[in-house]
C-alpha positions in Angstrom: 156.9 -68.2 -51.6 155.4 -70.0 -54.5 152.8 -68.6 -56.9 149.9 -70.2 -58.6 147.9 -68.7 -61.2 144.4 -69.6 -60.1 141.4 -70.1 -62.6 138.5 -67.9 -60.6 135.1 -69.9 -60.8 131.8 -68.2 -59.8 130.8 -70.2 -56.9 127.1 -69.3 -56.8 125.8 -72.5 -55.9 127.6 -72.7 -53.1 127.2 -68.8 -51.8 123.7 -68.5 -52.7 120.1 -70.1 -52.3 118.0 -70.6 -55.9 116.0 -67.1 -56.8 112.9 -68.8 -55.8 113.9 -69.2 -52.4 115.3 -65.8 -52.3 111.5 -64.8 -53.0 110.2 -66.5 -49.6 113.0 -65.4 -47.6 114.1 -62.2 -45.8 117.9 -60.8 -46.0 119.4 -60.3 -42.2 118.4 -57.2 -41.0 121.2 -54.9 -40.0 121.3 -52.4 -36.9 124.3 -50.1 -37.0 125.6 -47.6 -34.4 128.6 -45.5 -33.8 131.1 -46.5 -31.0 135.1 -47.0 -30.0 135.7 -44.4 -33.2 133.8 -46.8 -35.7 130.6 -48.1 -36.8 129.2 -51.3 -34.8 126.7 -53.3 -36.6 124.7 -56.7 -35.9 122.9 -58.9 -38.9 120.1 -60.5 -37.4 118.5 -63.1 -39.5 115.3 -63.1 -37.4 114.7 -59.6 -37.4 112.5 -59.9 -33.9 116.0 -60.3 -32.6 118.1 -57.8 -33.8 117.3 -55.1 -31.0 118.6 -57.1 -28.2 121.8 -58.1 -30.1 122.5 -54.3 -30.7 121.7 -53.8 -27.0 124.3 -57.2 -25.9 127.7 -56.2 -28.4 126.9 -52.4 -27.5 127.6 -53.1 -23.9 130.5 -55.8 -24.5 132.1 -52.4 -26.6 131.8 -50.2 -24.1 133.1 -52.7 -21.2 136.1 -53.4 -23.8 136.3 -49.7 -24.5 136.8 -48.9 -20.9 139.8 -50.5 -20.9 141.6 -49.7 -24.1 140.4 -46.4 -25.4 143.2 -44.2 -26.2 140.4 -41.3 -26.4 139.6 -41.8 -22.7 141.7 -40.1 -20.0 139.6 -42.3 -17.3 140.7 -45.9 -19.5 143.0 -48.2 -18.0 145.0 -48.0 -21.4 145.8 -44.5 -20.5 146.1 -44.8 -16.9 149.4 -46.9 -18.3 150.8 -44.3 -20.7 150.3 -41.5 -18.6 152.4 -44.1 -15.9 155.2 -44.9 -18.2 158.8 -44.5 -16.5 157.5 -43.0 -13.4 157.9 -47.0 -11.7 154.5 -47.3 -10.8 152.5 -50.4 -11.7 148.9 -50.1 -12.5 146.0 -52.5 -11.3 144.5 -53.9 -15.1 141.6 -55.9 -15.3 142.3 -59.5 -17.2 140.7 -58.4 -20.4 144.1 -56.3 -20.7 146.4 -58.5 -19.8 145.3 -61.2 -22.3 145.4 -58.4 -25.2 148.2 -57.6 -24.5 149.9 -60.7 -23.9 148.7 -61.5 -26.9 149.7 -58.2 -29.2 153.3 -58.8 -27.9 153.3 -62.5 -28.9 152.8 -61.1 -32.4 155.2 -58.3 -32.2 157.7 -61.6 -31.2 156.7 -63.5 -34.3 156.4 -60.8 -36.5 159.6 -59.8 -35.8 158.9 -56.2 -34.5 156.5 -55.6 -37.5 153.7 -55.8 -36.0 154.5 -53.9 -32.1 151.9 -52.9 -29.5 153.9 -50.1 -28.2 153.6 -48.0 -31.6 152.3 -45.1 -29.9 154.9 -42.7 -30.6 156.1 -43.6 -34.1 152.2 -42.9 -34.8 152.1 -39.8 -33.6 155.5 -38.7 -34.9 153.8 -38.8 -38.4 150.8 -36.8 -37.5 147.9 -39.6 -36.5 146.3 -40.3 -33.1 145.7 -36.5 -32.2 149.0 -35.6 -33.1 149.4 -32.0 -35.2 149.7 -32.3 -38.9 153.3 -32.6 -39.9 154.7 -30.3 -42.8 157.7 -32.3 -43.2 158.6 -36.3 -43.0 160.1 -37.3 -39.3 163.5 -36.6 -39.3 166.1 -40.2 -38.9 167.1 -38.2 -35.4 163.0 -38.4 -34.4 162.6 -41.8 -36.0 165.4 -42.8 -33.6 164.2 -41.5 -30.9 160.6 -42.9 -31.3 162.1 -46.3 -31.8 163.7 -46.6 -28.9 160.5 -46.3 -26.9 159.4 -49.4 -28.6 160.8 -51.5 -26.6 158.4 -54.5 -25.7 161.1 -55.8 -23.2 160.4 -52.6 -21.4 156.6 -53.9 -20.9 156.2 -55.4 -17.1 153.6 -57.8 -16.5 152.8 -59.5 -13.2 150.5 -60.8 -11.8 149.5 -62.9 -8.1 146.7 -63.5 -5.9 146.1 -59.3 -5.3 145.4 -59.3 -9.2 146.9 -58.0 -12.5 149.6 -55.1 -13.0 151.2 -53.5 -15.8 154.1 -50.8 -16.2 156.2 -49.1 -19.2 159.6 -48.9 -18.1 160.8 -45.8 -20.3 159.4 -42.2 -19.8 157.3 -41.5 -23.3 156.9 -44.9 -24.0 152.6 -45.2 -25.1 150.9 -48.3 -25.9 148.2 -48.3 -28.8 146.0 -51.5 -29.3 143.6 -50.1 -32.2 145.5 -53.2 -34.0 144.1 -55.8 -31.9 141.4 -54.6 -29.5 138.2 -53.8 -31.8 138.7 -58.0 -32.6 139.3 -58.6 -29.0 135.4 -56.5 -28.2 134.0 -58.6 -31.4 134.9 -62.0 -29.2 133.5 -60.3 -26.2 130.0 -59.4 -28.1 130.0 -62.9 -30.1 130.6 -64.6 -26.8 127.6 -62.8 -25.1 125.3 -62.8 -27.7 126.3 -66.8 -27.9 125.4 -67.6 -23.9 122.0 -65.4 -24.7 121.3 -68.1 -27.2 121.3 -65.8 -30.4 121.8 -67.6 -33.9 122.5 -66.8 -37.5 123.8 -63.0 -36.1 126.7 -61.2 -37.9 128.6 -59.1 -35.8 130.6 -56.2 -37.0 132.8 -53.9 -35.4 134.8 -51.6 -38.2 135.1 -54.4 -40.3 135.9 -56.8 -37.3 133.4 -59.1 -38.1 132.5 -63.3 -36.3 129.5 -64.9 -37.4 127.2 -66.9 -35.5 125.1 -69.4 -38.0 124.2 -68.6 -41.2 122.3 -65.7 -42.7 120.0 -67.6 -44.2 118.9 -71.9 -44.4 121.7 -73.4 -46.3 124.0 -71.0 -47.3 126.3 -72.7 -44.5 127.6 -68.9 -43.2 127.7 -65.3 -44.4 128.6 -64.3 -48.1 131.7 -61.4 -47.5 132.6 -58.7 -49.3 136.2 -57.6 -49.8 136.3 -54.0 -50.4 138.4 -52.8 -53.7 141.3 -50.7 -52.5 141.7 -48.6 -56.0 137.7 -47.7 -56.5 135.4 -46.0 -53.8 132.8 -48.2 -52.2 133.8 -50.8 -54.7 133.9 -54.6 -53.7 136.6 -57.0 -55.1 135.1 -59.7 -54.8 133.3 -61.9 -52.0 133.4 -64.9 -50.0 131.9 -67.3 -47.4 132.3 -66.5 -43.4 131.9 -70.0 -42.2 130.1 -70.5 -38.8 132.3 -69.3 -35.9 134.6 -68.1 -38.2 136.3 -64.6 -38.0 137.7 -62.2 -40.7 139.3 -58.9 -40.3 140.9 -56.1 -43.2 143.0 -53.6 -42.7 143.6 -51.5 -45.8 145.7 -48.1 -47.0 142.3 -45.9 -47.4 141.2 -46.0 -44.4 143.3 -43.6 -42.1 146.4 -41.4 -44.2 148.2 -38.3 -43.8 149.6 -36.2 -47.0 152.8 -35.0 -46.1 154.7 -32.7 -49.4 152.3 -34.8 -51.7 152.8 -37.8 -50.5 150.4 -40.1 -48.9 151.5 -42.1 -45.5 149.2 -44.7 -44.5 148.6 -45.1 -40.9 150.1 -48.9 -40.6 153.4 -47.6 -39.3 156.4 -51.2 -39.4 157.5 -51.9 -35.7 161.2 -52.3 -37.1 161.6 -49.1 -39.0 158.9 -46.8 -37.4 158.3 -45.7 -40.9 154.3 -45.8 -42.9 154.0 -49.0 -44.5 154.4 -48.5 -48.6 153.8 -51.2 -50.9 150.3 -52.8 -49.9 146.7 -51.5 -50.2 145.0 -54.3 -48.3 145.1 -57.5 -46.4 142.0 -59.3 -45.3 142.5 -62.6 -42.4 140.2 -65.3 -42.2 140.6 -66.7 -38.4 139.3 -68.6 -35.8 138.4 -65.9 -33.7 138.4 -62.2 -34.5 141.1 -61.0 -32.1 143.6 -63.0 -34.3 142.4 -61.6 -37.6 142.6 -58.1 -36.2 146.4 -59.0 -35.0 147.2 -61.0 -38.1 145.9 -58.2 -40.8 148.0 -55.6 -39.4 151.0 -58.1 -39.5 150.5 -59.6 -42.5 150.1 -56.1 -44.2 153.3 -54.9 -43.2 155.1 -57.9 -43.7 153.8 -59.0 -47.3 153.2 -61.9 -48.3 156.8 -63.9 -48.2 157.0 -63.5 -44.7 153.5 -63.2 -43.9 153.1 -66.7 -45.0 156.1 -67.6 -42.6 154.1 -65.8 -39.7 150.6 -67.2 -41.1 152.1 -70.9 -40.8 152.3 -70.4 -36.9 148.3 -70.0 -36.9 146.0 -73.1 -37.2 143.1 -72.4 -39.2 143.7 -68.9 -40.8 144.1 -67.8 -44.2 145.0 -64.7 -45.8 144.6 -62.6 -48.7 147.2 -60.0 -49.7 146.4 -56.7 -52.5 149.4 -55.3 -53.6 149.5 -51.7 -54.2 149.4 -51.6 -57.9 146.4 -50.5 -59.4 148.1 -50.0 -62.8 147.5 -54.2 -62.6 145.1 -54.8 -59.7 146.1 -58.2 -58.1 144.8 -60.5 -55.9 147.4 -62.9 -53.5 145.5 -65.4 -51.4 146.6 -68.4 -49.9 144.7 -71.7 -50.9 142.5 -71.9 -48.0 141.7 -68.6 -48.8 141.7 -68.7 -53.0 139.2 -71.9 -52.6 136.4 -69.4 -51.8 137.1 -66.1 -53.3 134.9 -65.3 -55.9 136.1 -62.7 -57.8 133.3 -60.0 -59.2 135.3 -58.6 -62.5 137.7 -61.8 -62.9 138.3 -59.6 -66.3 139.9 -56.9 -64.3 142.5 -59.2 -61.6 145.3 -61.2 -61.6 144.4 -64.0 -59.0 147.4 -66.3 -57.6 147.7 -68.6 -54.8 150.4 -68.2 -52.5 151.8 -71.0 -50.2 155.3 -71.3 -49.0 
């Protein structure tokens, strides 16, 4: 991994429209609702709109969450866990099978880092409904709940009678929170797409595609990146390109203090243990399922072998924040560096990172 001290230019004039034309023109109005254990939102820039938009990515997240809530004990999701080394195979839809062909094509190229079948490492440490642990797993529990994590243990078949899936092991529980809230953001963004909606935002827990732009000649939606070390605090911004996707996933959000110490809920596929080390990772992709997928990854791999994963994927980009607010820094790849603008360039180290 190479680094590159990058000189962190205010692009403005790209980003923004002149303040007179700010005057005559109206921001996006945004509709927000609770849903799948998040907030939803749409950005409508014709505010006429924005109503059936909300109505069109509500229903695409309630079809997805159907399918994939762990919180459900009528999902298909759970219909597998509660299945898992009994034999039986259980009818999916084809939604499921494509998430979760294509989770464990990144647990393969991630090495194991990134693993659909998580489910009991997470609640080893306390997350997903699990009681509050006093004490850190023990190596004998870690070993255990590694063992379950198996992704050759995951059947998939399917024939002209439709689509199955079965866990091999008894205890083994999948968990797709890392990929499925950007696999319901395509859903909604396809929808609201054949309904012929433009210049709309979509937002699902910081799952976001854009459709447009938000407003005449901006060319896409101006971003914020949410500062890991200051409450409600943005880093910096940048421009969501038509079509594009982006997706963050961050130490603050979800965490457990265990004798003092706080565990993130990212939990590393080849150890079982929290991730330490990184406070956030934002993914610029072409479609949100693969930023959800690839900020997970990426966050647990850091940057060296994130960039080797990141390689494998045409059109994204990535930014890494390492955990060190004692010197807040910024890692982004060039893609990705070439339209950060950074709000306090005072207060970060910037640097590009390319293989």
């Amino acid at each position: 991994m190479k680094l590159t001290r990058l000189s962190v230019i205010a692009v403005f004039g790209a980003l923004a429209l002149c303040p007179a034309c700010h005057r005559s023109q109206r921001k996006p109005l945004r509709v927000q609702w609770t849903t799948m254990g998040t907030v939803a939102a749409v950005q409508c820039a014709d505010h006429s709109v924005a109503a059936d938009a909300r109505a069109i990515a509500d229903a695409a997240f309630e079809e997805v969450n159907r399918d994939f809530s762990f919180w459900r004990d009528d999902s298909l999701l759970s219909s597998i866990n509660r299945a898992a080394g009994t034999g039986q195979f259980i009818k999916v839809t084809e939604p499921v099978v494509t998430v979760l062909e294509t989770a464990l094509k990144a647990c393969e190229e991630s090495g194991g880092a990134f693993n659909p079948l998580i489910g009991p490492a997470i609640r080893l440490w306390g997350f997903n409904g699990a009681p509050q642990k006093p004490h850190p797993p023990t190596d004998k529990d870690l070993g255990a709940a590694m063992a379950l994590l198996d992704r050759s243990a995951v059947s998939i078949v399917t024939d002209s009678t439709g689509a199955r899936v079965r866990l091999d092991k008894p205890g083994m529980s999948l968990d797709l929170g890392g990929i499925a809230k950007g696999y319901a953001v395509d859903m909604a963004w396809d929808k609201l797409k054949k309904n012929g909606h433009t210049n709309t935002m979509v937002d699902l827990g910081g799952n976001l595609r854009t459709i447009g732009e938000a407003t005449p000649g901006r060319g896409g939606w101006r971003t914020g990146i949410r500062n890991p070390f200051e409450t409600g605090g943005l880093l910096g911004v940048f421009l969501l390109k038509d079509g594009e996707a982006a997706a963050t996933s961050g130490h603050y959000e979800r965490f457990v203090v265990i004798n003092g110490v706080r565990y993130t809920h990212i939990i590393d596929g080849r150890s079982g243990r929290p991730v330490a080390g990184m406070a956030g990772v934002t993914v610029i992709a072409p479609d949100a399922m693969t930023a959800d997928a690839l900020s997970t990854a990426l966050f647990i791999l850091g940057p060296r072998d994130g960039l080797k994963m990141l390689a494998r994927y045409t059109g994204c980009e990535a930014l890494w924040v390492p955990d060190t607010p004692e010197k807040p820094t910024v890692l982004a790849t060039p893609g990705f560096a070439s339209r950060l603008e950074i709000l306090r360039p005072d207060a970060w180290l910037v640097n590009t990172v390319r293989e």
